[in-house]
C-alpha positions in Angstrom: 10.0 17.5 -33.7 8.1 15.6 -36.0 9.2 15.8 -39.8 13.1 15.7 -38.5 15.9 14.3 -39.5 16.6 10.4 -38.1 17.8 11.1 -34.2 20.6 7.9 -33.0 19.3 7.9 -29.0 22.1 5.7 -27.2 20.1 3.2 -24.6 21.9 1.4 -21.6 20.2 -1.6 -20.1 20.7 -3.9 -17.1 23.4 -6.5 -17.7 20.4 -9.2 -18.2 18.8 -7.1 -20.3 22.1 -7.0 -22.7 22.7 -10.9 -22.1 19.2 -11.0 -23.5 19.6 -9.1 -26.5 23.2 -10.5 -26.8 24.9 -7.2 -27.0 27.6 -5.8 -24.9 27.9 -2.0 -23.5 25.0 0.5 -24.4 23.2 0.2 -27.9 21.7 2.8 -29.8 17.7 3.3 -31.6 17.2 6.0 -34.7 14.1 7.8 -34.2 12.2 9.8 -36.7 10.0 11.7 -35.4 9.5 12.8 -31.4 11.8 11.3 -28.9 10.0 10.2 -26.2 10.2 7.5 -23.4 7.9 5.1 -25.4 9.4 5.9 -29.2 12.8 4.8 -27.6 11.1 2.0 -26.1 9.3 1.0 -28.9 12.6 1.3 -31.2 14.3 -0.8 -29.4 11.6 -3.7 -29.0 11.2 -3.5 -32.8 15.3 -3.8 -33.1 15.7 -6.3 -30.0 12.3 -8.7 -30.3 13.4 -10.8 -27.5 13.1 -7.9 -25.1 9.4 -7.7 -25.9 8.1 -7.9 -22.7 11.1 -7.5 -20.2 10.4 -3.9 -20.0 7.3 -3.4 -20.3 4.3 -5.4 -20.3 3.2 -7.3 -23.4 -0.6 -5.9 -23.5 -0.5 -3.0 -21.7 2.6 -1.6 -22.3 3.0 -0.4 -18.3 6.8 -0.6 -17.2 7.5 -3.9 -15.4 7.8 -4.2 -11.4 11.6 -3.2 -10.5 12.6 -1.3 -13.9 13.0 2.5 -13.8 14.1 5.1 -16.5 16.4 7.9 -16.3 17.5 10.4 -18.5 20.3 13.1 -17.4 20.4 11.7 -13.9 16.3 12.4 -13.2 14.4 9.7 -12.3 11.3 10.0 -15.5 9.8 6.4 -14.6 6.5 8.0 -13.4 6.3 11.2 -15.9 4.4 11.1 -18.8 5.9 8.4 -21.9 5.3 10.8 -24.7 7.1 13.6 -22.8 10.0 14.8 -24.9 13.5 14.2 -23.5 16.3 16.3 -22.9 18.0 17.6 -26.2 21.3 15.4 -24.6 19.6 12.3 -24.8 17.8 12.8 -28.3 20.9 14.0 -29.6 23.3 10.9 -28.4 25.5 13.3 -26.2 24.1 11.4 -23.2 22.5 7.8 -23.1 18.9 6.9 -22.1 19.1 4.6 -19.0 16.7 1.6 -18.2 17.7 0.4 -14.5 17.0 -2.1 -12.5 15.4 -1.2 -9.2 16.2 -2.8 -5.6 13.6 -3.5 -3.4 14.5 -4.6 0.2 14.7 -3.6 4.0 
């Protein structure tokens, strides 16, 4: 998809996440180029700075303990970050999710 036109991807977050960032409801990333798991995730570091780090590490850029990603209702948290997502999410229709996990017995 690279050379195309700017994609909006619509993100939702945790609630702490949004506090964070000091938005409300889901936000939205433009993209140009391929939209993938990390060139969401990288858009919306660069437009949100003071989640640097809550998702994924600062260094090595691995997901964080208790945070998993979803797009279309799959569970993507262990596929490959520069897979391509559904055509829903990379055209807006449906959001790119970042959840928070629960751990517990």
């Amino acid at each position: 998809m690279t050379g195309a036109s700017i994609r909006t991807v619509r993100v939702s977050m945790p609630a702490h996440l949004r506090t964070l960032a000091g938005v409300s409801g889901d936000v939205t990333v433009d993209l140009d180029g391929d939209v993938t798991r990390r060139s969401v995730l990288d858009a919306l570091e660069t437009k949100y700075p003071m989640l640097r780090g809550t998702i994924r590490e600062h260094v090595s850029r691995e997901r964080r303990p208790f945070l998993r990603f979803f797009a279309c209702g799959e569970d993507i948290t262990h596929k490959s970050p520069d897979d391509p997502l559904p055509e829903e999410i990379a055209s807006g229709a449906e959001a790119f999710y970042v959840i928070g996990a629960i751990a517990g017995g």
